[in-house]
C-alpha positions in Angstrom: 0.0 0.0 0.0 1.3 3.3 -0.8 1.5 5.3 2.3 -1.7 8.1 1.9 -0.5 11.9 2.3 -2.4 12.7 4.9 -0.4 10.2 7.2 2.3 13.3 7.1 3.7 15.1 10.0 3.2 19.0 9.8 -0.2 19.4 7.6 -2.9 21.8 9.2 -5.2 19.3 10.3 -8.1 21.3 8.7 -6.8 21.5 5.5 -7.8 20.0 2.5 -4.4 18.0 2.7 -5.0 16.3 5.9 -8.2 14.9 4.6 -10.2 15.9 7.6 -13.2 13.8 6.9 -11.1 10.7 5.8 -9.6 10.3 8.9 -12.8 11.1 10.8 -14.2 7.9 8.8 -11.1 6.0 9.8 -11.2 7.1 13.4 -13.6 3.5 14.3 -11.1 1.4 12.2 -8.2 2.6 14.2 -9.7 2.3 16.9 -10.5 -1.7 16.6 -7.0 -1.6 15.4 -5.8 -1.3 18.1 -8.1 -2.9 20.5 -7.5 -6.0 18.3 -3.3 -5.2 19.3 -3.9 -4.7 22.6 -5.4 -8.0 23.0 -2.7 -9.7 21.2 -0.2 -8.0 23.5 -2.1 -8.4 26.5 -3.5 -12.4 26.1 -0.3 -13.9 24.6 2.5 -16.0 26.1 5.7 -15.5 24.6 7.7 -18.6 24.1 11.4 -18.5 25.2 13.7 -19.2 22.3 17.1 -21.6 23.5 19.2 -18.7 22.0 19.0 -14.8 22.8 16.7 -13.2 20.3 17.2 -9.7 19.5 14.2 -7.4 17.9 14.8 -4.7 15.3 11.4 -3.5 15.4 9.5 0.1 14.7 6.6 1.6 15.6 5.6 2.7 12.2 4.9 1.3 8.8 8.3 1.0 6.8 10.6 3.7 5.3 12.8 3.5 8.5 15.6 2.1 7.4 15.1 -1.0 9.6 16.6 -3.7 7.0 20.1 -2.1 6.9 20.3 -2.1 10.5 19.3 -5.2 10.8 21.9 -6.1 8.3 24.4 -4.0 10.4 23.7 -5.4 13.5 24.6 -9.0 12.6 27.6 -8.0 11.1 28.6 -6.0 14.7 27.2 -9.9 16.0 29.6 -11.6 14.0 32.2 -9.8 14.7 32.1 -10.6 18.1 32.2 -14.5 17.0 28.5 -15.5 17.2 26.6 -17.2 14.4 24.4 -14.6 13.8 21.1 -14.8 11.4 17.9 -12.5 10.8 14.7 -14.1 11.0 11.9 -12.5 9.3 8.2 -13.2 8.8 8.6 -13.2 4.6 6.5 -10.8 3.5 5.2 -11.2 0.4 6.2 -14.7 -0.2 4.4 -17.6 -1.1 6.5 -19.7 1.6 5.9 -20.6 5.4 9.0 -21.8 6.4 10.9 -21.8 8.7 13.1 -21.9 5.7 16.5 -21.0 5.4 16.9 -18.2 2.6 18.7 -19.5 -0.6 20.0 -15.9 -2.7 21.1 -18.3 -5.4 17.6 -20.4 -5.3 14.8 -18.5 -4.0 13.3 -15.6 -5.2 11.1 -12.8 -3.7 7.9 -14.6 -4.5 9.2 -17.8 -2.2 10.7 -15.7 0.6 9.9 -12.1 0.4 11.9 -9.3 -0.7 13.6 -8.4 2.7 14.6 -11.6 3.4 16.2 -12.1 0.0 18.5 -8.9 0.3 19.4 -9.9 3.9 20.5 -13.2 2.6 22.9 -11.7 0.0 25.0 -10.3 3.1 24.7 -13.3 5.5 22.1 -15.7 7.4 18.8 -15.1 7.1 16.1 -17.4 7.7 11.9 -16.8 7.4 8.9 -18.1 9.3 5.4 -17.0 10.0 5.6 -19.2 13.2 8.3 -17.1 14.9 9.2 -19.7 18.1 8.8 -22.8 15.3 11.4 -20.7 12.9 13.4 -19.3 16.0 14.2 -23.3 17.5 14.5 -24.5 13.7 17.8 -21.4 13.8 19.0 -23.0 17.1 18.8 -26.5 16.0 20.9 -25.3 13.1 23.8 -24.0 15.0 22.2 -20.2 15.0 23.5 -19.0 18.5 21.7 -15.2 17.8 18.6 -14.3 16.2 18.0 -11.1 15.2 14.3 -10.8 14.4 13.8 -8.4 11.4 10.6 -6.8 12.5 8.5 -8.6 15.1 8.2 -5.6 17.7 4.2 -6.1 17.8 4.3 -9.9 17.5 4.4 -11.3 21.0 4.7 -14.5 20.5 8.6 -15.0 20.6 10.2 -13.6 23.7 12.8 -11.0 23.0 15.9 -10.9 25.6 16.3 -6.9 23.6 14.3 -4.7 21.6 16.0 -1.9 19.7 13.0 0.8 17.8 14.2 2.1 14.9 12.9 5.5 13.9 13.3 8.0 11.0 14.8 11.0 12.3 13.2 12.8 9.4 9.6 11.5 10.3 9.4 10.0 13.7 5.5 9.4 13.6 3.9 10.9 10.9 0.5 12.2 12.1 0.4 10.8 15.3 -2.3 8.1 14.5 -2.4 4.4 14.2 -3.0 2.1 11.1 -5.2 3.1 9.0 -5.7 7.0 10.5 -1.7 7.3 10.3 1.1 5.2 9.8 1.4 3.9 13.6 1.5 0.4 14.5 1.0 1.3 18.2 0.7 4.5 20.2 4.6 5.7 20.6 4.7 5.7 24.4 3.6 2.2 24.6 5.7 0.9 21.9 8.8 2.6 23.3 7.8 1.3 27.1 8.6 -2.3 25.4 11.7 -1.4 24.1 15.5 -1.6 25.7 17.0 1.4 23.3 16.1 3.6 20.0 18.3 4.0 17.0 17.3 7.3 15.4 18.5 7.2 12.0 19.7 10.6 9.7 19.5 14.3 10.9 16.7 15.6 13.0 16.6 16.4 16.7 15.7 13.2 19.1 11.6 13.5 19.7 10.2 14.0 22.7 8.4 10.9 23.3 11.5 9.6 23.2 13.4 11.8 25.5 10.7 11.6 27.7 10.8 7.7 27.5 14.6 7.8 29.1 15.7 5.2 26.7 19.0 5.2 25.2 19.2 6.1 22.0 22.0 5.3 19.1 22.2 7.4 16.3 22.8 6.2 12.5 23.0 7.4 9.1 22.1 5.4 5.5 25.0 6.0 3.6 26.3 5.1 0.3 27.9 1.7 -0.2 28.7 2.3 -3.4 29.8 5.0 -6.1 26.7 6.8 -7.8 25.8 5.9 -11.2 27.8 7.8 -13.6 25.2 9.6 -16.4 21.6 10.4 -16.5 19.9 8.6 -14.6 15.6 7.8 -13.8 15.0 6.3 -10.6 12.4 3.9 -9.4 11.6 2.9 -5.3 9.0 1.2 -4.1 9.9 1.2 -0.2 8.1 3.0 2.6 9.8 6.4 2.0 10.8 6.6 -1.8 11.5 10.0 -1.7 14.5 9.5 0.8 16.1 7.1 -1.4 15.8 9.9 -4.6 16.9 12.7 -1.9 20.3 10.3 -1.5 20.6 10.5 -5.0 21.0 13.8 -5.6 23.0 14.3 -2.1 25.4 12.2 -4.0 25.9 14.0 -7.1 23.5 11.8 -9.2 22.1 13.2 -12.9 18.6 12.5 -11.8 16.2 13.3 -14.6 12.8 11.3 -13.0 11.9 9.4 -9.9 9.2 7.3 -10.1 7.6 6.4 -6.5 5.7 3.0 -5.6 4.3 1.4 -2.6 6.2 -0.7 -0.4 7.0 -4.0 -1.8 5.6 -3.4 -4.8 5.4 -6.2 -7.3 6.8 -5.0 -10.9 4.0 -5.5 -13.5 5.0 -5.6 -17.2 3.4 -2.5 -17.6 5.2 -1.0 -15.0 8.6 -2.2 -16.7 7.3 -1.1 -20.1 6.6 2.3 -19.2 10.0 2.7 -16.6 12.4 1.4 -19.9 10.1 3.8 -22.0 10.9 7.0 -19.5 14.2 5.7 -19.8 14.9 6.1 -23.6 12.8 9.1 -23.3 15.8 10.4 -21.3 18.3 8.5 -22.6 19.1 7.9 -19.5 19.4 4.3 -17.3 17.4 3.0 -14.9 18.5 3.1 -11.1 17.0 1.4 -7.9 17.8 0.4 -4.4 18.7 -3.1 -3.6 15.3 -4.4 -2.0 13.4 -3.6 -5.5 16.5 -4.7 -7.7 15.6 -8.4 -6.4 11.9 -7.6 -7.0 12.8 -7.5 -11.2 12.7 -9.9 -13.4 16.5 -10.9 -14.5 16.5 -9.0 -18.0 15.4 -5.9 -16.6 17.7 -6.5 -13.0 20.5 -6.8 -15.2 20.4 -3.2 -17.4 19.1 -1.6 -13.7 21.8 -0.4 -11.8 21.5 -0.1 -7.8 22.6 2.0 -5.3 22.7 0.4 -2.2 22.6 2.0 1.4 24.4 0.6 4.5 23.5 1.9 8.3 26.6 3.5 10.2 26.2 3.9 13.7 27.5 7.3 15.2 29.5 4.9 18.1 29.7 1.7 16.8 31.7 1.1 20.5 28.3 2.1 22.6 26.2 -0.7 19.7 29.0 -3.5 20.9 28.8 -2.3 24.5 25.0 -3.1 24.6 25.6 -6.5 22.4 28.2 -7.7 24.5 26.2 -7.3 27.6 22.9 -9.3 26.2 25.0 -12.4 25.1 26.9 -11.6 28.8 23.2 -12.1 30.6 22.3 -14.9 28.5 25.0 -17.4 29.7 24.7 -19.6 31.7 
């Protein structure tokens, strides 16, 4: 779904803009929303996986930059000698598991489109049943699981919960699904977590001050050169414009950006009219990594990516926190 504009921060809530009678009309919906997560929170029993499990969670719907941090965080795991693998639910695929992810056999119809990227870097593994997928891990020699996601699913016990949260656009509107882009109210969803990671520029929010949690700060950043010549870019993540903003941050020729929803499956209409905006241009086509494995090969191999990699601020406090979960966890 492609996030609605009034879900934005900042609008006069009045205007024509912030759809005043929409949300009105939504106002019932959110609220059995959230009565409906409330009793999931509330009425579960979270099963304790045999190895620590570690959320990367967020309290609104996508464009946080929660996958590369995810994929950061195992790699600060690793680096401290653990097996470490992702777990994610597989959004989008056709596959249950748990199941783990194949880059060289699966694709994003199987697995989901997260998963896939994740499993280009290292271990990742997917599973709608989180405890089934989390002792499947364990049984495999996983000694960490970092669950991608999973903040409002109770049903796996988590020994540490960090929120991720655009700096940019903490909350949007203030409102839960489908009113605004909240999973949960913020002060609840932070009352759950150990520590924040606040990612790009922007001043920490309030709720979050107010909260006392620690919070890590962490910037998307290039991992590779920009494409050289003109270029049209595509997205179809939570927050397309911040990949197109990185673009031109980075010196790109941008001559169109072309915004989809989140997960968005390519049509061949969709890939007729980008490689017809293309030659329009003359320009070639550009992407981030989670929609480059979304396209069929022909058109994945004359798209060029730019991928984006979390750095933490203090990667030294990140290992400090780490070192003292896996420290608590043994025996």
């Amino acid at each position: 779904m492609k996030a609605p504009h009034f879900w934005s921060a900042g609008l006069d809530p009045k205007s024509r803009e912030a759809a005043p009678l929409t949300r009105a009309l939504l106002t019932p919906l959110a609220w059995l929303y959230l009565w409906g997560l409330n009793r999931k929170l509330v009425s579960a029993v979270p099963e304790t996986a045999p190895v620590p499990v570690i959320c990367i969670g967020n309290l609104t719907t996508g464009g946080a930059g929660k996958t590369p941090v995810a994929e950061a965080i195992r790699r600060r795991i690793s680096a401290l000698g653990l097996r470490a693998a992702t777990l994610s639910r597989g959004h989008g695929g056709r596959e249950s598991g748990p199941l783990k992810v194949n880059p060289e056999a699966h694709t994003f119809r199987e697995v989901g489109d997260e998963p896939l990227l994740l499993a280009a870097s290292g271990e990742a593994w997917i599973g709608r049943d989180r405890p089934a997928a989390a002792r499947a891990m364990a049984d495999a020699g996983v000694q960490a699981v970092l669950m991608d996601d999973g903040h409002q699913n109770p049903s796996l016990k988590k020994d540490f919960t960090f929120v991720v949260i655009d700096a940019g656009a903490p909350f949007g509107n203030g409102h839960v699904l489908p009113k605004g882009p909240l999973r949960e109210p913020v002060v609840a969803g932070l009352a759950r977590a150990e520590a924040v990671i606040l990612i790009g520029d922007g001043p920490v929010p309030a709720a979050v001050t107010r909260s006392g949690k620690p919070v890590l700060r962490a910037r998307l950043k290039a991992a590779a050169p920009v494409p050289t010549g003109p270029l049209v870019a595509f997205a179809g993540i939570g927050r397309p414009e911040k990949f197109f903003d990185s673009l031109k941050v980075a010196g790109a020729d941008l001559r169109d950006a072309i915004p989809y929803a989140d997960h968005h499956p390519y049509s061949a209409g969709d890939l007729d009219f980008l490689r017809a905006l293309a030659r329009r241009e003359g320009a070639a086509l550009v992407t981030t990594s989670k929609d480059h494995v979304r396209l069929p090969p022909d058109l994945r191999a004359e798209t060029r990516m730019f991928p984006v990699a979390a750095v933490f601020e203090d990667p030294e406090a990140l290992d400090a926190m780490l070192a003292a979960i896996f420290k608590r966890s043994q025996p």
